[in-house]
C-alpha positions as CSV (number, residue, x, y, z in Angstrom):
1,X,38.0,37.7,1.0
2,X,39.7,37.0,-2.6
3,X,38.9,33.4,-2.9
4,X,41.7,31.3,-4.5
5,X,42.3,34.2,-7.0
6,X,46.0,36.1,-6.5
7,X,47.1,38.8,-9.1
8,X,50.1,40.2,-7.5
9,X,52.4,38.9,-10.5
10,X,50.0,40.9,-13.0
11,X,50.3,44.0,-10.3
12,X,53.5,43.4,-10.1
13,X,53.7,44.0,-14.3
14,X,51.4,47.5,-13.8
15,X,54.2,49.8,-14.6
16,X,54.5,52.0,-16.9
17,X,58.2,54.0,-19.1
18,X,58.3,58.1,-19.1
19,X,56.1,58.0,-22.5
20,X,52.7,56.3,-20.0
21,X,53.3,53.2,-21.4
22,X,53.5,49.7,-19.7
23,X,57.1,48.4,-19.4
24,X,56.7,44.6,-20.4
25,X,53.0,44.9,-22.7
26,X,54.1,41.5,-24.1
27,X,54.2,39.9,-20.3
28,X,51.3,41.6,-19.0
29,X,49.2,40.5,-21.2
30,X,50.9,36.7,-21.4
31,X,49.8,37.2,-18.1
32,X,46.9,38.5,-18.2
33,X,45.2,35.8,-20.6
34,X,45.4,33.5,-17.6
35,X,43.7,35.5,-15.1
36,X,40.8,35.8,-13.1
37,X,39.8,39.3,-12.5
38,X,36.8,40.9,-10.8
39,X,33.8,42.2,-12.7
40,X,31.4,44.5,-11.1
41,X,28.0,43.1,-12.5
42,X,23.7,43.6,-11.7
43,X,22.1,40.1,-11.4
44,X,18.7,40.2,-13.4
45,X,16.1,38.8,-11.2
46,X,15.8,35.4,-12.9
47,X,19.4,35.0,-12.9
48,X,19.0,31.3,-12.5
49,X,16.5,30.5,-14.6
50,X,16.7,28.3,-18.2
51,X,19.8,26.9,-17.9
52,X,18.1,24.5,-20.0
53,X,16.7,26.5,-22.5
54,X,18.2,27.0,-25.9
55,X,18.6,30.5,-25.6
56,X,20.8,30.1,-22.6
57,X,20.3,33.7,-21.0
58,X,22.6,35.7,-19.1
59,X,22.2,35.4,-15.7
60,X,24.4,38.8,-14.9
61,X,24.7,42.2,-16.8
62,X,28.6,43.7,-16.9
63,X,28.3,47.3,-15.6
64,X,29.8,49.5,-17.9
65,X,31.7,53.0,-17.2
66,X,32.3,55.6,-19.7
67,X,36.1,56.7,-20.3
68,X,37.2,60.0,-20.5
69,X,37.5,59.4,-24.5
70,X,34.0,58.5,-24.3
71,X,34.6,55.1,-25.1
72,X,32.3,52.4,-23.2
73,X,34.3,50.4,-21.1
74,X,34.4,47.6,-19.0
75,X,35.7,48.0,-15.4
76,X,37.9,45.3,-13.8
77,X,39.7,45.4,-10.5
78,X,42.5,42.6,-9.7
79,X,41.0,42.2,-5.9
80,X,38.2,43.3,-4.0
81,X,39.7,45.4,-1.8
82,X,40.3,48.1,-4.1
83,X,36.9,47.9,-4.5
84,X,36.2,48.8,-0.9
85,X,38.9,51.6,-0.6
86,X,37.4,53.5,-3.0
87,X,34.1,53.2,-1.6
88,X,32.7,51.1,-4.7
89,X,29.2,49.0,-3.6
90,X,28.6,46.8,-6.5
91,X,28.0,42.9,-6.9
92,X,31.3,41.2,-8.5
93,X,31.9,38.0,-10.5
94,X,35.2,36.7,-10.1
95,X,36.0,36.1,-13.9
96,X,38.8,34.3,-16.0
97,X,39.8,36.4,-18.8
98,X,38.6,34.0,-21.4
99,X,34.9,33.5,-20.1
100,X,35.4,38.1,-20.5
101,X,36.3,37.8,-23.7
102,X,33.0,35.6,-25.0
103,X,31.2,38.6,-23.5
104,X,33.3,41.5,-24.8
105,X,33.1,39.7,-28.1
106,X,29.2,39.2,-27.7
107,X,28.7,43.1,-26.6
108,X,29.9,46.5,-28.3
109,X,32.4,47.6,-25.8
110,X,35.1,49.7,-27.0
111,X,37.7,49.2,-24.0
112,X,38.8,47.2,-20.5
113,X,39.9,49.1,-17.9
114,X,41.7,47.9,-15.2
115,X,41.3,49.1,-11.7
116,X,39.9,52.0,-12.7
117,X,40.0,55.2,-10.4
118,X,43.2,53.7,-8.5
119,X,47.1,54.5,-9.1
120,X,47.0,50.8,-10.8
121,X,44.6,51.8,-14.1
122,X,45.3,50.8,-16.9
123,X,43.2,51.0,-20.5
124,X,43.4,48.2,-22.8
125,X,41.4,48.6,-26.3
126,X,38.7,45.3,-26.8
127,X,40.8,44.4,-30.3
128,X,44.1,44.5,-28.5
129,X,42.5,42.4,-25.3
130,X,40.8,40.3,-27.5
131,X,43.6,39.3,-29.8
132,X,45.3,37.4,-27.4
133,X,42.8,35.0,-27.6
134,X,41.9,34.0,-31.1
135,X,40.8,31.6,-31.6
136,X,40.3,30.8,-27.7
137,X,36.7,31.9,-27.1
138,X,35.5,31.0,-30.9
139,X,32.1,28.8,-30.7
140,X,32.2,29.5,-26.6
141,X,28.6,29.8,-24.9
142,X,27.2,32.2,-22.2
143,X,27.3,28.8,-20.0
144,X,30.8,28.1,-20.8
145,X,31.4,31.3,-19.2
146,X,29.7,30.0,-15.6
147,X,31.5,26.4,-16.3
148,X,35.1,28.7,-16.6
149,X,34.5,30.5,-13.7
150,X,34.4,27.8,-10.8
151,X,37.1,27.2,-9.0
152,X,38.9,24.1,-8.0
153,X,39.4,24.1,-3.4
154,X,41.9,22.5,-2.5
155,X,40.6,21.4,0.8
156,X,36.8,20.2,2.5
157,X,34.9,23.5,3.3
158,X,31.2,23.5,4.6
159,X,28.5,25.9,3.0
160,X,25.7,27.3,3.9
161,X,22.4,27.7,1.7
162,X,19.5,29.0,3.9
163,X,15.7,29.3,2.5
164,X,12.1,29.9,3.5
165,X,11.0,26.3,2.6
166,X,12.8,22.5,3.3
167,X,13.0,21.8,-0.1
168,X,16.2,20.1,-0.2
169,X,14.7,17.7,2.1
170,X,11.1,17.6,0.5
171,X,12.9,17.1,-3.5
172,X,15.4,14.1,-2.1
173,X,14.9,10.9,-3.7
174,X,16.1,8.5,-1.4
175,X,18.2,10.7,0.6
176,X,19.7,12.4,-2.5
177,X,19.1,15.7,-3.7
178,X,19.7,16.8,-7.1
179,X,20.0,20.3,-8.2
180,X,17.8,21.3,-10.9
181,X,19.4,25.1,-11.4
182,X,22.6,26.9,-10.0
183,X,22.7,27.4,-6.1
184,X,23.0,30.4,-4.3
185,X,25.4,29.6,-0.8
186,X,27.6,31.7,1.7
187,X,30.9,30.8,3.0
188,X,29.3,31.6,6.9
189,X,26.2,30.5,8.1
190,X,23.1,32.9,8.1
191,X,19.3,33.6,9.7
192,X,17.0,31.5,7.7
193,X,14.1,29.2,8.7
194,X,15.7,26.3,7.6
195,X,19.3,26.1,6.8
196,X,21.1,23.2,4.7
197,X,25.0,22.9,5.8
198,X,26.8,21.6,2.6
199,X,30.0,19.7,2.9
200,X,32.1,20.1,-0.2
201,X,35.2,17.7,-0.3
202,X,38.7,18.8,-1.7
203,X,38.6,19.0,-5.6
204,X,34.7,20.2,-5.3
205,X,34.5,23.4,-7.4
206,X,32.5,26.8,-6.9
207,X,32.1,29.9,-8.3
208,X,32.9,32.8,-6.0
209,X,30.9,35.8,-7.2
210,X,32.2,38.1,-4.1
211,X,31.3,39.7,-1.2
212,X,27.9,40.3,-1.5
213,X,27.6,43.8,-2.5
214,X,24.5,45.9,-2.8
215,X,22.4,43.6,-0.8
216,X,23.6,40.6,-2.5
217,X,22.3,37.8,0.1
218,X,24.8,35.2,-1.3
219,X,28.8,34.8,-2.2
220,X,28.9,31.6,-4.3
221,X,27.1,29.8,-6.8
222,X,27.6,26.0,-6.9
223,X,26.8,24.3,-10.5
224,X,23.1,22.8,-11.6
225,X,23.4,18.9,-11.6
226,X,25.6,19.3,-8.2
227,X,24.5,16.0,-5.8
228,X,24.0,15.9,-2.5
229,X,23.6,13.0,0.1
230,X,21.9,13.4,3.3
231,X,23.8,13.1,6.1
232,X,21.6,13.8,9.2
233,X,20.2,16.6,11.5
234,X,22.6,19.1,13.2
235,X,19.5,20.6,14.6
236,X,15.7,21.2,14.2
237,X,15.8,22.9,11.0
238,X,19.2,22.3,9.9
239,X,19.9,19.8,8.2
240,X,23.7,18.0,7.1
241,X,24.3,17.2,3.3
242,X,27.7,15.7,1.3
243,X,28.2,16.5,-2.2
244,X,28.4,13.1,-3.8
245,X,29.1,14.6,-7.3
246,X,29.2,17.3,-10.0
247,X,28.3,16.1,-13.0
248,X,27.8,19.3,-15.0
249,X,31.9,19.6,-15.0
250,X,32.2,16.3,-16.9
């Protein structure tokens, strides 16, 4: 499932003159600055963990490929099936373009390649790609990158966050739970021992991180701060919650 993200018109712009290069540079990349690709990523293990701290540490480490130049790129695809058809396992975050450039301007990465190892690759060099967006990403954070990257729905959806332990329930204060630290949810309900259904009105925002790759037990991360009121029981052990509010996009 591509969530809310289409990149046919920056397909569309994929082609390339006799000499190998692209047709309309100046569009594609016009275009390009405004999208939200896929980035194949490893989640460190405390991914979630001091959102309050200073430092404000990367929750998720961009896997890198090496070019045929040698060069140390970063792979992005325009939609997750491309992924699959080439037989690609790997977690994904589903990125905007400024939020990459924060990181490709933190890191020493030579190049982006796009769709890489399909008919659709392209190479762009980080000074070109980064360019585009002076001074865009100048004084940007690592959190402004997890703030960019929600996305807006445009219509009331229900998630599912399952656990080992009822601590929404046992961390309410007066029926209201408060997130301290990002949630992990799924789009579909799964086994757990408790399971919290999560209504999300229209105009609620997520971040879509994919389809759960390399054993991946989650496909979107709601925001720290994120308020939820108890509704009621569905059933022993699962219980019914409304986001109220989302303060950490304010």
């Amino acid at each position: 499932m591509d969530f809310l993200i289409d990149n046919s018109k920056l397909e569309g712009l994929i082609e390339f003159d006799e000499a190998g290069n692209l047709k309309d540079e100046e569009e594609f990349l016009r275009v390009l600055k405004t999208s939200q690709l896929y980035v194949p990523v490893d989640f460190t293990e405390d991914r979630y963990m001091g959102f309050d701290d200073e430092s404000q540490d990367v929750s998720f480490d961009v896997k890198c490929i090496t070019a045929n130049s040698g060069l140390k790129a970063v792979p992005l695809f325009t939609r997750l099936g491309l992924l699959e058809e080439n037989g690609i396992e790997t977690s994904t975050i589903a990125l905007p373009m400024t939020s990459l450039a924060v990181i490709m301007l933190e890191g020493e990465y030579d190049m982006m390649v796009i769709n890489p190892f399909t008919e659709m690759s392209i190479d762009i060099p980080s000074q070109t790609f980064l360019e585009i967006f002076r001074p865009d990403y100048e004084g940007m954070t690592i959190l402004d990158v997890i703030r960019d990257a929600s996305v807006e729905i445009d219509s009331q959806i229900r998630l599912y966050l399952g656990s080992d332990e009822d601590f929404m329930m046992r961390d309410a204060v007066d029926g209201v739970y408060v997130a301290d630290k990002p949630l992990n949810v799924n789009s579909t309900e799964k086994d757990s021992r408790y399971v919290n259904v999560l209504e999300m009105p229209e105009s609620s925002k997520v971040l879509y991180i994919g389809e759960g790759f390399a054993g991946a037990d989650f496909d979107m991360i709601l925001a720290p701060e994120s308020r939820f009121e108890y509704v009621g029981d569905i059933s022993g052990g699962v219980h019914l919650w409304k986001c109220v509010g989302q303060p950490f996009f304010e």
